[in-house]
C-alpha positions in Angstrom: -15.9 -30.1 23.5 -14.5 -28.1 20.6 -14.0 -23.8 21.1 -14.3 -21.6 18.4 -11.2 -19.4 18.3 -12.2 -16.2 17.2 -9.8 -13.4 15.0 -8.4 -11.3 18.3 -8.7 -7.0 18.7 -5.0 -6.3 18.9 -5.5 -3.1 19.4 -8.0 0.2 20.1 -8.2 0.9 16.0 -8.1 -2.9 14.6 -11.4 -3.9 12.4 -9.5 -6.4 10.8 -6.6 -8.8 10.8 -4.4 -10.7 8.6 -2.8 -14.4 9.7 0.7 -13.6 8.6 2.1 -16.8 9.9 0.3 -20.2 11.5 2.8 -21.8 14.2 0.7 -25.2 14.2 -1.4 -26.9 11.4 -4.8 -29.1 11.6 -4.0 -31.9 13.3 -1.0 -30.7 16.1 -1.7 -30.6 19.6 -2.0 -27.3 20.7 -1.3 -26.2 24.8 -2.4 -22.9 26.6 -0.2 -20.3 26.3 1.3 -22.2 23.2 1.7 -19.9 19.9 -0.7 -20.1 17.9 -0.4 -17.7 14.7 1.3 -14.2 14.1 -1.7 -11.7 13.2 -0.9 -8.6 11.2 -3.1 -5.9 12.7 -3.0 -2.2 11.7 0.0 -1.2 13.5 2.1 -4.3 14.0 2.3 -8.2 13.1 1.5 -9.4 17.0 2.2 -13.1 18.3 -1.1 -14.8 19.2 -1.1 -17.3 21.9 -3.9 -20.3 22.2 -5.9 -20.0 25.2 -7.0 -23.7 25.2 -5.6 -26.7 25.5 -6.8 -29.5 22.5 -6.0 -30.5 19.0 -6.1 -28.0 15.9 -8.9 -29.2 14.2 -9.7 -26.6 11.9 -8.0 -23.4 10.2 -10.4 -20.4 9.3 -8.1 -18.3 7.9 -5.3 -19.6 5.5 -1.9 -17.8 5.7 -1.8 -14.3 4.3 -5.5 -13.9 4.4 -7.3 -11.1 6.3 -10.4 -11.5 8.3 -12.9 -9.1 10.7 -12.1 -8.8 14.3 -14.8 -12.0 15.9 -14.7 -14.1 13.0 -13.7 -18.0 12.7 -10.0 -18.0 13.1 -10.2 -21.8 14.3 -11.0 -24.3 16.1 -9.7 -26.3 19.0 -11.1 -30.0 20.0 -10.2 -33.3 21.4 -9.0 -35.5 18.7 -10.8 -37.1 15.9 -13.8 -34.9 17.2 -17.1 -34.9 14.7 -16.8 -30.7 14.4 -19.3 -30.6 11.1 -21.9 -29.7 12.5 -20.0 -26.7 13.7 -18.5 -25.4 10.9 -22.3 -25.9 9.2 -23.4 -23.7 12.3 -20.7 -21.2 11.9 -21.3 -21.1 7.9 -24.9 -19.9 8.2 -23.5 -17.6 10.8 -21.1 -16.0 7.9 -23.7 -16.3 5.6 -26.3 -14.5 8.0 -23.7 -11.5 8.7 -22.7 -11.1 4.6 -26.8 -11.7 2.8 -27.5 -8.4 1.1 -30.6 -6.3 2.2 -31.7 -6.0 -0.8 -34.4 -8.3 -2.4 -34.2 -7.2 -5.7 -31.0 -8.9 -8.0 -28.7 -6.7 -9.8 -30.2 -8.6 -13.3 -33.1 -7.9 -12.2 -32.9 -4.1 -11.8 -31.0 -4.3 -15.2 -33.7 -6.1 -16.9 -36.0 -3.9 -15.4 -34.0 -0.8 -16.8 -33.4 -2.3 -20.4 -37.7 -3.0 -20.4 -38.0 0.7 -19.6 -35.9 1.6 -22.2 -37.4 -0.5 -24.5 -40.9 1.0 -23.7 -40.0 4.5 -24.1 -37.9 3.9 -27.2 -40.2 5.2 -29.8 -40.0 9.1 -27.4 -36.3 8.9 -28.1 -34.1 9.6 -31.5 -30.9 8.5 -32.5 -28.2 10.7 -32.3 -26.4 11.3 -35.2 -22.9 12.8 -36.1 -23.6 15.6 -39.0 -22.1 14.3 -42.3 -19.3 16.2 -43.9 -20.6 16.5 -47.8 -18.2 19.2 -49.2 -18.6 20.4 -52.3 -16.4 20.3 -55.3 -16.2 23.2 -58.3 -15.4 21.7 -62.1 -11.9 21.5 -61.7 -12.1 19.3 -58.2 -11.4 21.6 -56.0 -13.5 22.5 -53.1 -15.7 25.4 -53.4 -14.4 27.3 -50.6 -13.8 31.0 -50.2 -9.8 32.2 -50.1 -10.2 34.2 -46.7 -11.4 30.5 -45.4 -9.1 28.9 -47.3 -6.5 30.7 -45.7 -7.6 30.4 -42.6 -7.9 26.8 -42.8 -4.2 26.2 -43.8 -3.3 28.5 -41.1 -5.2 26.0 -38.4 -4.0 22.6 -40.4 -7.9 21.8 -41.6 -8.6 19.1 -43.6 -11.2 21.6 -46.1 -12.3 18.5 -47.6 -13.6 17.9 -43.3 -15.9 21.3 -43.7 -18.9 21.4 -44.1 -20.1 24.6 -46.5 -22.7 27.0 -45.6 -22.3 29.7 -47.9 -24.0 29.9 -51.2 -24.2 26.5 -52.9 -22.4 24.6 -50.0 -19.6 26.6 -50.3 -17.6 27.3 -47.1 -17.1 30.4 -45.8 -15.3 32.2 -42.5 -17.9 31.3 -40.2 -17.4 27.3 -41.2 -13.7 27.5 -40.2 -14.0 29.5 -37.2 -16.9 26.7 -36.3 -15.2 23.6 -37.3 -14.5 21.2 -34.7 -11.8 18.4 -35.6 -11.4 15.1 -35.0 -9.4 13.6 -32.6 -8.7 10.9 -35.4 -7.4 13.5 -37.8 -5.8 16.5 -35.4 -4.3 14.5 -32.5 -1.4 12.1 -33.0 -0.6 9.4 -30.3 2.7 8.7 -29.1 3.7 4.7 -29.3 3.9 2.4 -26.2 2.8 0.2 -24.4 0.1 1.1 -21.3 0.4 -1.2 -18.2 -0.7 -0.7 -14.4 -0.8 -3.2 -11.6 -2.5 -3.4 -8.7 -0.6 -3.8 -4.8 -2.3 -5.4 -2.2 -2.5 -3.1 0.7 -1.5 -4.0 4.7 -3.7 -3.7 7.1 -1.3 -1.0 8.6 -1.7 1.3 5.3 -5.7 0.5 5.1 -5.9 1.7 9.2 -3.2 5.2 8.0 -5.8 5.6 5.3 -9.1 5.4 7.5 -7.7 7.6 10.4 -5.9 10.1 8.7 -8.9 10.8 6.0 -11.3 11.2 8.9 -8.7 13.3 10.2 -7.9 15.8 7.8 -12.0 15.9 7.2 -13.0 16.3 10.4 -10.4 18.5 12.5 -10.6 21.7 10.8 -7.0 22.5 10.1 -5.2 25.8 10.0 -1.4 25.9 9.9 1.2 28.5 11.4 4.7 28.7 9.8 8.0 30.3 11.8 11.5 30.6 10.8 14.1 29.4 13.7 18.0 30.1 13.7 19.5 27.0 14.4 23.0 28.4 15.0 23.0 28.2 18.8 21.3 24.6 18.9 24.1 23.6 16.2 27.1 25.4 18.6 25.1 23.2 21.4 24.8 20.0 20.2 28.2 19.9 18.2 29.6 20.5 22.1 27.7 17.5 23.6 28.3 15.0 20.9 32.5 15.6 21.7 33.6 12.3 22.6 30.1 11.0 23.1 29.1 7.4 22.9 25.2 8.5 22.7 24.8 11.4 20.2 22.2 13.8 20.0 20.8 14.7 16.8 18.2 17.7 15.9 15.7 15.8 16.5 16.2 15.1 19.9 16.7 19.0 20.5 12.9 19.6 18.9 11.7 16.9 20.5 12.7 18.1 23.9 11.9 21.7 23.2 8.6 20.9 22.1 7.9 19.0 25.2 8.9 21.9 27.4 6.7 24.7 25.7 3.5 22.5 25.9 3.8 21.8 29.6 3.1 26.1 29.2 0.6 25.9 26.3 -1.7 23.2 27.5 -4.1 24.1 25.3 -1.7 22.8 22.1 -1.2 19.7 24.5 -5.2 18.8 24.3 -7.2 17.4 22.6 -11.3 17.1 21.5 -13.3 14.7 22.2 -17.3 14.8 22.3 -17.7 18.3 22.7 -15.2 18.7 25.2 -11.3 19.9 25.7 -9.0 17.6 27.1 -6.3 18.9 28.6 -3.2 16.6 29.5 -1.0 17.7 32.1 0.9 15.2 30.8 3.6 15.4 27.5 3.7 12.0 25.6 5.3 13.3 22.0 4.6 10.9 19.2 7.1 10.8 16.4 6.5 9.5 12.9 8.3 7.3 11.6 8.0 6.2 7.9 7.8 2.1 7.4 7.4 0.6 4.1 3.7 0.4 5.1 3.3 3.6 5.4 3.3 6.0 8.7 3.8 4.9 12.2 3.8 7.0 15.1 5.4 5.5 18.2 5.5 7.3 21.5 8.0 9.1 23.7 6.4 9.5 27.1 7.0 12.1 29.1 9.4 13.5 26.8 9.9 17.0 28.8 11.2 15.1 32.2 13.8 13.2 30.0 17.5 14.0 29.0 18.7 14.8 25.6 20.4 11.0 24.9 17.7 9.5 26.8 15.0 10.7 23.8 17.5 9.8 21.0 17.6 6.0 22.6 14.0 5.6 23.1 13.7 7.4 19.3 16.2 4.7 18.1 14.9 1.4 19.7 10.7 2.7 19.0 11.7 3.5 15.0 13.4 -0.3 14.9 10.7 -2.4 16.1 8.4 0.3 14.2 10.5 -1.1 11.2 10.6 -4.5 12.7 7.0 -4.5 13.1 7.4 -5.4 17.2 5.8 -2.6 18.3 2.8 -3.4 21.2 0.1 -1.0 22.2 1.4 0.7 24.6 4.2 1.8 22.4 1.8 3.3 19.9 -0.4 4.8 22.3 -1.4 7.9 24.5 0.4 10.4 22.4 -0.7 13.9 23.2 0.9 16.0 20.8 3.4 14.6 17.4 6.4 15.9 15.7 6.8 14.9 11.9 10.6 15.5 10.4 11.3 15.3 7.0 14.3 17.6 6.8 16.8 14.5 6.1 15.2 14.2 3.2 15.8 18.3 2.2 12.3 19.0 2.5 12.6 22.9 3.7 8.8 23.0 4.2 5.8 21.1 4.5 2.3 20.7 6.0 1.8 17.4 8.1 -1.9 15.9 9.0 -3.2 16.1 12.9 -2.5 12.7 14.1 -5.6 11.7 16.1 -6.6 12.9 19.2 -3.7 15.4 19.2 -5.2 19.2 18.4 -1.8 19.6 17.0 1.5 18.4 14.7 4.3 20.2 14.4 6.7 19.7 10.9 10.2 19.9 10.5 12.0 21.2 7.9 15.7 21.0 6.7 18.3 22.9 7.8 20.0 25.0 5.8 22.9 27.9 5.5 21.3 31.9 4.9 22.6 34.7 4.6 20.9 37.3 7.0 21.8 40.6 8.9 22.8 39.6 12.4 23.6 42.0 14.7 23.7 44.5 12.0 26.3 42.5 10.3 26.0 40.2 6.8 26.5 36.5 7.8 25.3 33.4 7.4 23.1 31.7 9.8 21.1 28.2 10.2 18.3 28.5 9.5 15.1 26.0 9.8 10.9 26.1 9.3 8.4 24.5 11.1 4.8 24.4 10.4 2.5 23.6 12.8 -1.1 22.2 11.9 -3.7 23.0 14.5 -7.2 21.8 15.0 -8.9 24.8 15.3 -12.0 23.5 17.6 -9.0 23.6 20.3 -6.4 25.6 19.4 -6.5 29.3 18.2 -4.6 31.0 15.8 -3.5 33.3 19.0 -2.6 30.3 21.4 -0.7 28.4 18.5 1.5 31.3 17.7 2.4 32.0 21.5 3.3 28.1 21.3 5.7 28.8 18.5 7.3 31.6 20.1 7.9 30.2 23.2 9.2 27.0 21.5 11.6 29.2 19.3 13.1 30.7 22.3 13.9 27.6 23.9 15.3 26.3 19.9 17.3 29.9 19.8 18.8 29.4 23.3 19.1 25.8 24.3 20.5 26.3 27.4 17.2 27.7 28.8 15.6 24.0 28.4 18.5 22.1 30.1 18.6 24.1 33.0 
């Protein structure tokens, strides 16, 4: 008997997918735990794998079309099985879950507006543009005062545009200072040609869209800025990349001192959720990483347990398959607090959106050469900004800042988080 293969949830935030690749066509036998189809889902393009044993008799969705989680993907049958009836059954099922409410036709409602209109016409007059009529003296020139006149030539009028009000159509002051021009005789256009085109979107970008609008619109945000010297974490990390195979970049050294200063600021590790705190005693640290879809954030669990190199490598091998698109859920998942860096690309400063459920992101500037008294001495330091966004249900303006402090001391002196 034939089985109706229905479009899979890939993960927690999927609504819809798109078939980005089918590994069998109508007519090929098909084997549990055979590939089916790769489905692009929000995050990541995920092998799906048949649960049924049969022949492919049918294909719901073509190659590079999307379709809602629970609708027809295909269907599997014995061979030359009689599946019309079927597809007729799970036509009127589309057609059931897409009929519009509404009785009433969109002609209909327009027909019904253009009758209204047409009753009430005789309550409603044309409106008219006002008529420029100047007028001209014997000699054909237009009887126009010389203060307007003046004034006209000052502004670039066209007097033959204004209309007179003075004595015998004549214009005067006021008519200047009242004349509006036309955008056909005051504005000139530049030459060229307009164009525009439109780009399909992923279903990675369309989920990025959805969660960070409902985001930024429903976490009220406040953000805290600080100033770190990075002079001791450059000294620091220039030591432990000597002769090392696995280096440590910046990164690493935020990520890890983030992790550290939550584990004593769990209220900056929380989040909220149906009128409640959550507080993890846990530190999973979600890092975004930019894909040509847009924003992914893969995690790095228990980041404040782990060695230096041992973030960099996890950093590495989550932002390739992030790239790849061969992340799984559980790579994507669980974050409890996220760190956005955009200071290889020289931004100094920046405000980053809360990445859901965190209460909390923290953004990364560039660093950069200052000169500052140090030790009441002129020199130059390293200096770098960070900007934390808070979700201020959860996290204070208080508790944010004692964050910040504490993860500037461990920034400012490294060797306090490695010990």
């Amino acid at each position: 008997m034939a089985e109706v293969i229905r479009m899979p949830k890939l993960s927690d935030t999927m609504t819809e997918g798109v078939v980005a690749e089918w590994h069998k066509k109508v007519g090929d036998n098909v084997e549990a735990g055979e590939l089916l189809a790769d489905i692009e889902t929000d995050k990541a393009t995920m092998e799906f794998e048949s649960f049924n044993d049969g022949v492919l008799l049918h294909i719901g969705v073509e190659k590079g079309a999307g379709a809602p989680v629970d609708s027809v993907l295909a269907v599997i049958g014995e061979k030359d099985e009689d599946i019309s009836a079927l597809l007729a059954d799970l036509e009127k099922e589309g057609n059931a879950e897409t009929d519009p409410p509404e009785e009433i036709s969109v002609t209909d409602k327009q027909n019904e507006n253009t009758a209204d209109k047409a009753d009430n016409a005789e309550f409603v007059a044309p409106l008219k543009e006002p008529v420029s009529t100047p007028v001209f003296e014997s000699n054909g020139r237009v009887k126009i005062s010389p203060l307007a006149k003046k004034m006209a030539e000052d502004r670039g009028y066209d007097v033959t545009q204004i209309q007179g009000t003075g004595e015998g159509g004549r214009i005067v002051k006021k008519d200047v200072e009242t004349y509006v021009p036309s955008q056909a005789s005051s504005v000139t256009y530049a030459s060229g040609v307009e164009s525009s085109e439109e780009v399909q979107v992923s279903q990675m970008r369309k989920t990025i869209a959805r969660r960070l609008g409902e985001s930024k619109y429903s976490a009220p945000h406040f953000y805290l800025t600080i100033d770190l010297d990075m002079t001791a974490a450059a000294e620091a990390r220039k030591q432990m990349n000597q002769d090392a195979e696995q280096r440590v970049s910046f990164n690493d050294i935020v990520i890890k001192a983030a992790a550290v200063a939550l584990k004593k600021h769990p209220y900056v590790n929380s989040s909220w959720q149906d009128d409640k705190i959550v507080l993890n005693h846990h530190v999973h640290i979600g890092v975004a990483v930019a894909v040509d879809e847009g924003l992914i954030v893969p995690v790095v669990r228990h980041a404040d347990t782990l060695p230096l190199r041992q973030i960099g490598a996890q950093v590495k091998e989550l932002a390739s398959k992030a790239r790849d698109k061969k992340l799984q859920p559980s790579d994507w998942e669980g974050n409890t607090f996220s760190i956005s860096n955009l200071g290889m690309f020289g931004i100094e400063e920046f405000t980053a959106i809360i990445n859901p459920p965190d209460s909390a992101i923290l953004a990364i500037g560039a660093i950069r050469d200052e000169v500052v008294v140090f030790n009441e001495e002129i020199t130059v330091r390293k200096k770098m900004k960070v900007t934390m966004s808070c979700d201020h249900r959860v996290v204070d303006g208080a508790t944010g800042a004692q964050f910040l402090q504490t993860f500037k001391s461990y920034i400012e002196n490294p060797v306090m988080m490695l010990a």
